[in-house]
C-alpha positions in Angstrom: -2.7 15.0 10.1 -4.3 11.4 10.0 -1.7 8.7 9.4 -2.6 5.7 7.4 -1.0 2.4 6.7 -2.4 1.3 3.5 -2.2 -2.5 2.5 -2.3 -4.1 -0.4 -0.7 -7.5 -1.9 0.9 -7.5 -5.3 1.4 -10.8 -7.5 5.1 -10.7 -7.6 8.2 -9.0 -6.8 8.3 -7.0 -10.3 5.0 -5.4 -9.4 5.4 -5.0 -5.6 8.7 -3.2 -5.9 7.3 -1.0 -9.1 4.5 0.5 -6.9 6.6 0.7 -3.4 9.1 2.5 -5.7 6.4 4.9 -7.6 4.3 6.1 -4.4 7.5 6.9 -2.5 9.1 8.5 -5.4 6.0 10.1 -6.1 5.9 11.4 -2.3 2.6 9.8 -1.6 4.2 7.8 0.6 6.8 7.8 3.2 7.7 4.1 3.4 7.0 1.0 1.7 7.5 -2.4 3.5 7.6 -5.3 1.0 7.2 -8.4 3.3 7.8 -11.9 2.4 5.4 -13.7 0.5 2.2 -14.7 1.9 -0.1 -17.2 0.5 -4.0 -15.5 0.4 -7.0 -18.0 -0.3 -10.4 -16.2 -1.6 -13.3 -16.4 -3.0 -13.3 -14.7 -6.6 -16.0 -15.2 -9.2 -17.7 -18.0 -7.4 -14.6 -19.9 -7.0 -12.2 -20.1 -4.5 -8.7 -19.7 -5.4 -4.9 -19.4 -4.0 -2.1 -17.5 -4.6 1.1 -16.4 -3.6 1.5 -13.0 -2.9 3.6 -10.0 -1.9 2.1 -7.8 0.9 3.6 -3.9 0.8 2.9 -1.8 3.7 2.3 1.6 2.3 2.8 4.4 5.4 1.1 7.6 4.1 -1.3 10.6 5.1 -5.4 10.8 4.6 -5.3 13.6 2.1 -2.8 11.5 0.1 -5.3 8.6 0.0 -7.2 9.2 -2.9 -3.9 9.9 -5.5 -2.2 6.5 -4.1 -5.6 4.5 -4.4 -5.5 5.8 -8.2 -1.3 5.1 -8.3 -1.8 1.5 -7.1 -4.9 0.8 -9.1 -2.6 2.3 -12.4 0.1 0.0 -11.7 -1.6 -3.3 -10.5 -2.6 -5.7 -13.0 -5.8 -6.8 -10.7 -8.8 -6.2 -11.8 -9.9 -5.5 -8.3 -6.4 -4.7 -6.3 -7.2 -5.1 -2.3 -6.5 -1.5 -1.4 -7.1 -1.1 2.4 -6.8 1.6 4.8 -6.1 1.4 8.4 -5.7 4.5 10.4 -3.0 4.8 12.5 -4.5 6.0 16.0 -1.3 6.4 18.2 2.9 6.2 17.1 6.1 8.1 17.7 5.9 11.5 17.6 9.0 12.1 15.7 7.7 9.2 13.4 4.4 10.8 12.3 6.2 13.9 12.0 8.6 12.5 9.7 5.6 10.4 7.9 4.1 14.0 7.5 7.0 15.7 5.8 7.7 13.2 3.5 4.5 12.9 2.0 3.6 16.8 1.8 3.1 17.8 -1.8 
């Protein structure tokens, strides 16, 4: 089993909570952090912009990438949602174990 923490930053509460509540629900996800806001700055369409921005730290499995990419990209009003994964290479045992229960089909 290859653990992933998935990142991604919604535009506000509404939506941040709506997906952390629909991938764990959805048991494509163990846990959901939804840390405070963050302020991003980026380049988008030639421009650079700012926002404010809610960061969820979606804990999941590699086989259950693909269906929470498409669940996140369904939910998020972005036309082009940051949707990163970052394996996760070492943790506690009883952690991963947990993290691989949770999000068997």
């Amino acid at each position: 089993m290859e653990a992933l923490l998935i990142i991604t930053n919604c535009p506000d509460d509404t939506v941040a909570n709506a997906i952390a509540r629909a991938v764990v629900e959805e048991k494509l996800a163990a846990c959901v952090n939804l840390l405070p806001r963050a302020q991003s700055v980026y380049r988008w369409r030639g421009a650079v912009e700012s926002a404010s921005e809610a960061p969820l730290w979606i804990k999941t499995t590699a086989d259950r990438y693909a269906a929470i990419e498409a669940r996140i990209r369904e939910l998020h009003p972005y036309e082009v949602p940051e949707i990163i994964a970052v394996p996760i290479s070492r943790g506690l045992p009883a952690y991963l174990n947990w993290l691989a229960e949770e999000t068997r089909p």
